[in-house]
N, C-alpha and C positions, 0 to 999 in steps of 0.2 A: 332722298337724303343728299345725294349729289349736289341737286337743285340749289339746298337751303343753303350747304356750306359754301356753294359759291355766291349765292344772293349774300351773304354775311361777310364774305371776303372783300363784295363789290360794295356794299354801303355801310359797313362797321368801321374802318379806316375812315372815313368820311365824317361821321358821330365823332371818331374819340379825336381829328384834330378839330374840331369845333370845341369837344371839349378841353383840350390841351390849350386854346384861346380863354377858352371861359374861368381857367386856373388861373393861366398870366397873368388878367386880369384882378382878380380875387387876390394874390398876391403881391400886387403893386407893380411888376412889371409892365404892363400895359396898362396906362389909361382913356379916360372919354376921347383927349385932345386926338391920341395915334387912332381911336374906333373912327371916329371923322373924317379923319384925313387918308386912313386907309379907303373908307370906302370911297372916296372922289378919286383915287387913285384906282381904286378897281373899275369904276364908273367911266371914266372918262381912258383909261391907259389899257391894262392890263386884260379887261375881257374883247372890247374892240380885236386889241391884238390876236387875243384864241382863236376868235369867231373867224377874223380874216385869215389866218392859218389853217387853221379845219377846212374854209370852202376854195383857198385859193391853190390849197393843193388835191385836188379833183378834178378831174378830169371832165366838167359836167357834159358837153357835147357827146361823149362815148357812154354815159350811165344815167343820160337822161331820161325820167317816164314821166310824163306829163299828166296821167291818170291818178299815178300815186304822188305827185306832185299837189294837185290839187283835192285829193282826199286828204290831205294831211292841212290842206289852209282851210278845206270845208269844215273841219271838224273841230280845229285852234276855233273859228270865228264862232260857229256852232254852241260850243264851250264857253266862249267868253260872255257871247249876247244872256242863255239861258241863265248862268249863275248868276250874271249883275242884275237881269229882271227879278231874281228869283229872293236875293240879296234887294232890292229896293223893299220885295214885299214884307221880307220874313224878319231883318235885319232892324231893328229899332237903333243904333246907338250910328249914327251918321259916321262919327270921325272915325268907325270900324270900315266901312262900305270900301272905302276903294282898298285897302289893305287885304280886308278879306275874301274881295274879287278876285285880285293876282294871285296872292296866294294858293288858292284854289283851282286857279284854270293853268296855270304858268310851267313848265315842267324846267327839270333839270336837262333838257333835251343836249347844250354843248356840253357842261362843265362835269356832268355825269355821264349823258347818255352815249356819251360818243367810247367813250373809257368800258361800258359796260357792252355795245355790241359787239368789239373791237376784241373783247376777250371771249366770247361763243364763236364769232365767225373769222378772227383774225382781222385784216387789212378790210373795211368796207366800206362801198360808196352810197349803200344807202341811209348811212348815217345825217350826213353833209345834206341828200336830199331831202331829207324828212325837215334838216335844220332849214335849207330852203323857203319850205312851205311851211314852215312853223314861227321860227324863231325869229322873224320881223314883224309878223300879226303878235309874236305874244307882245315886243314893244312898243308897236302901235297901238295895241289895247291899251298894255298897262297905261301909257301916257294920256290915253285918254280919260279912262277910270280913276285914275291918279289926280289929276287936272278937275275932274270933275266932281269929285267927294272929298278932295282934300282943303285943308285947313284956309292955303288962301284961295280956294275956288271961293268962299262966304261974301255973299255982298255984290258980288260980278255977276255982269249980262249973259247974257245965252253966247250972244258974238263974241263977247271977252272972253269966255272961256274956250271954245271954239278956237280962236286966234293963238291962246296959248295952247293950248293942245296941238296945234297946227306945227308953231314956233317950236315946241319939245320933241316932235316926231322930226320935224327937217333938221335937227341940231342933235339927234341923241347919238352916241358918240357909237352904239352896238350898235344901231340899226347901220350908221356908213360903217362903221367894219365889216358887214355883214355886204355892201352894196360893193365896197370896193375890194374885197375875195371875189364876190361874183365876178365883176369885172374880169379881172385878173384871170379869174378859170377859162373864162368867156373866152378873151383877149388872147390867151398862150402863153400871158407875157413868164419870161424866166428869170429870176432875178441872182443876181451872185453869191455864192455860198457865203459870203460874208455878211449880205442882207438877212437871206433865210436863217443864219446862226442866230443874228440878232433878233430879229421877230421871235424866233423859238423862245432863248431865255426870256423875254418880257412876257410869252404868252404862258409858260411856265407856271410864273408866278400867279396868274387869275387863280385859279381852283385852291390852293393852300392858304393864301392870306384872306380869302372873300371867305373861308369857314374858321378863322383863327379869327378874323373880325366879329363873323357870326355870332361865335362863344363869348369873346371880349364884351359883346357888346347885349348879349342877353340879361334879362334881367329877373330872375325867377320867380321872384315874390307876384313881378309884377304882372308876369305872365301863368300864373295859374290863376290871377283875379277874373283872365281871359279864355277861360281852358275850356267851357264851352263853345265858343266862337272858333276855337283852336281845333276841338274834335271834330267841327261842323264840317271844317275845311278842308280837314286832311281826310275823312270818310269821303267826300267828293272830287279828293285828288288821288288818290290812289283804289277805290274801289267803284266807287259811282258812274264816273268817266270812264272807264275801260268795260264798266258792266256794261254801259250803252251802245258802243262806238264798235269796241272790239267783235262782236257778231257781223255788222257793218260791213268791216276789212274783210272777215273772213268768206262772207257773201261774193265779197268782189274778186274774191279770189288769192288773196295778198297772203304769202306764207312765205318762211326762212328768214331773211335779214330784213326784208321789208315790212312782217310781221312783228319782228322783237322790236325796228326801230317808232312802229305805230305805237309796240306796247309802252318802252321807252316816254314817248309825246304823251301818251295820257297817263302813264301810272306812276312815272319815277318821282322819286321827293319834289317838291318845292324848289327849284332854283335862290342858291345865295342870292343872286342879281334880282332877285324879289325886295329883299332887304335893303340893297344898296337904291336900288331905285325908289324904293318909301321914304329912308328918311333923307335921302333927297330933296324930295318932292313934297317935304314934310307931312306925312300921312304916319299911320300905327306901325310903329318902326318894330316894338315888343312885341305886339298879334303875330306882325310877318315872321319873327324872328321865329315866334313859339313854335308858328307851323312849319315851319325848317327845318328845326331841329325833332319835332314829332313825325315829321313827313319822311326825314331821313333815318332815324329809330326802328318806323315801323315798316320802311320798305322792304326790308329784309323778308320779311316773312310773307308782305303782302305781293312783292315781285315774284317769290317764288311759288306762291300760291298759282300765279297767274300763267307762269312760265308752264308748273306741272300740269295744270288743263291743256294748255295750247301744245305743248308734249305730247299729252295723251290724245287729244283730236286729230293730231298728225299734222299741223300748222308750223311746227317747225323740224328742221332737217335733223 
C-alpha cells in the first residue's frame, strides 16, 4: 500500500497539470498559437537547460560505472531497433510509424525519472548516469525514426533522408545540452551562483509548461479515433520493456538506485519531449500526445506493480 500511494504522489501531480492545460484550453485561455510556440520554446530553451543541469552537476569521474553505463545504451538501442522493425510489420497506417515508435521506446528518464529516484533514495548519481547512457540514443532514435516516417520524409532518397537525420541529430538542441553538462561535469568547470540561479529558473520551467502544453494541445475525439495504436504503446512502454530487460539487470547484478533508475528507462510514462519533438518534425502530434497522457495515468499502478516484485526479490534496499 505504501508502494501505490507513493507511485500516485509521484505521477498523479503530473496527469492532473496536463489536465489543468487541457481546461485552459477548453476555456479560451490558452490557444493553438501559445501550444506552438510553447513547445519550440520547450524544444529548443527550457529542456536543453534541465538536461544540462541534472548532468552538469554530477560529479561523473567519482560515480562513474561503465558497465551500467552501457547496459542502459544496450537496451535504449535494443528497444528502439525491435519495436520499429516490429512497427514496420504490424503497423499499417505509415503517418502512425514514427509517432508510435517514440512513444513506445522513449521514457520519461529526465523530466520524471530523476524527481522519482530522488524521492526513494534522496540525492542520486545514478539517475544522471542511466540519463547518460539513455537519454542521447533516445534523441538520436527519435530523429531518425521521425526523419524517416514522417510527412516530409515522402518523395526523398535514401541519402536525403540520411542527411537530414544527420542535420537534426548534430543541431538538436537536448542532445547539445545534454553534450555540454557532460562537458562541464567532465571539465570541473564551476560556474557563479548567479549563472547556476539562472540556468535553475529556466530549467524549472521544462516539466510544468511541456505537460500544460500536453493537455492544451490534446485532442480527445481525435485521439480515441487512435486508442488502439495508443493501447499497443503504452502495454510496450510500461509492461513489455521491463518484462524483458528487467530479468537482464538483475542477472547482472544491478540492485538499489541502479535498479529503480533501469526501472525508471524502461517503465516510466512516455516523456512530454515525445510530443514536442513530433509535432516538430511534423509526425502524429495526437497518437504521441494520447500515449502521454495514458502512459502517465497508468503508471501509477504499473510502477508500483513493478517496484513490489523488485521489493519482494530483494533488488531493492
Amino acid at each position: 500500500m505504501e508502494n501505490f500511494i507513493f507511485s500516485i504522489n509521484v505521477t498523479f501531480p503530473i496527469f492532473l497539470v496536463m489536465v489543468i492545460g487541457y481546461i485552459l484550453k477548453q476555456i479560451g485561455m490558452l490557444n493553438d498559437n501559445f501550444v506552438t510556440v510553447a513547445n519550440r520554446f520547450n524544444f529548443k530553451v527550457t529542456l536543453p537547460f534541465m538536461l544540462f543541469r541534472d548532468i552538469s552537476g554530477v560529479d561523473i569521474r567519482a560515480v562513474f560505472d561503465l558497465e551500467y553505463v552501457l547496459f542502459c545504451a544496450v537496451v535504449s538501442t535494443l528497444c528502439f531497433w525491435l519495436i520499429w522493425g516490429g512497427t514496420k510489420l504490424f503497423l499499417k497506417e505509415k503517418s502512425m510509424r514514427g509517432a508510435f515508435v517514440q512513444a513506445s521506446f522513449r521514457s520519461s528518464a529526465a523530466v520524471m525519472g530523476l524527481a522519482f529516484i530522488e524521492n526513494i533514495y534522496g540525492s542520486s548519481a545514478m539517475g544522471p548516469l542511466m540519463i547518460i547512457g539513455a537519454v542521447p540514443l533516445y534523441n538520436i532514435f527519435s530523429v531518425i525514426v521521425l526523419t524517416f516516417e514522417g510527412e516530409d520524409g515522402e518523395g526523398e532518397s535514401g541519402k536525403q533522408k540520411i542527411k537530414e537525420a544527420c542535420l537534426g541529430i548534430a543541431k538538436n538542441p537536448i542532445i547539445l545540452g545534454i553534450l555540454a553538462g557532460l562537458a562541464t561535469a567532465l571539465l570541473g568547470i564551476e560556474f557563479p551562483t548567479v549563472i547556476n540561479k539562472t540556468v535553475n529558473s529556466v530549467a524549472q520551467m521544462a516539466t510544468p509548461l511541456a505537460l500544460i502544453t500536453i493537455g492544451a494541445g490534446f485532442e480527445g475525439r481525435k485521439a480515441l479515433a487512435k486508442i488502439k495504436p495508443t493501447i499497443a504503446a503504452s502495454l510496450i512502454k510500461l509492461v513489455i520493456q521491463p518484462l524483458i530487460f528487467l530479468p537482464a539487470a538483475a542477472w547482472l547484478g544491478f540492485t538499489g538506485e541502479k535498479m529503480i533508475a533501469i526501472l525508471i528507462m524502461l517503465a516510466s510514462p512516455t516523456t512530454p519531449s515525445c510530443y514536442i519533438m513530433a509535432k516538430s518534425m511534423k509526425n502524429d502530434g495526437v497518437l504521441t500526445a494520447s500515449v502521454v497522457v495514458t502512459t502517465t495515468l497508468l503508471a501509477a499502478f504499473t510502477l508500483t506493480g513493478w517496484i513490489f516484485i523488485l521489493k519482494s526479490l530483494g533488488y531493492l534496499g
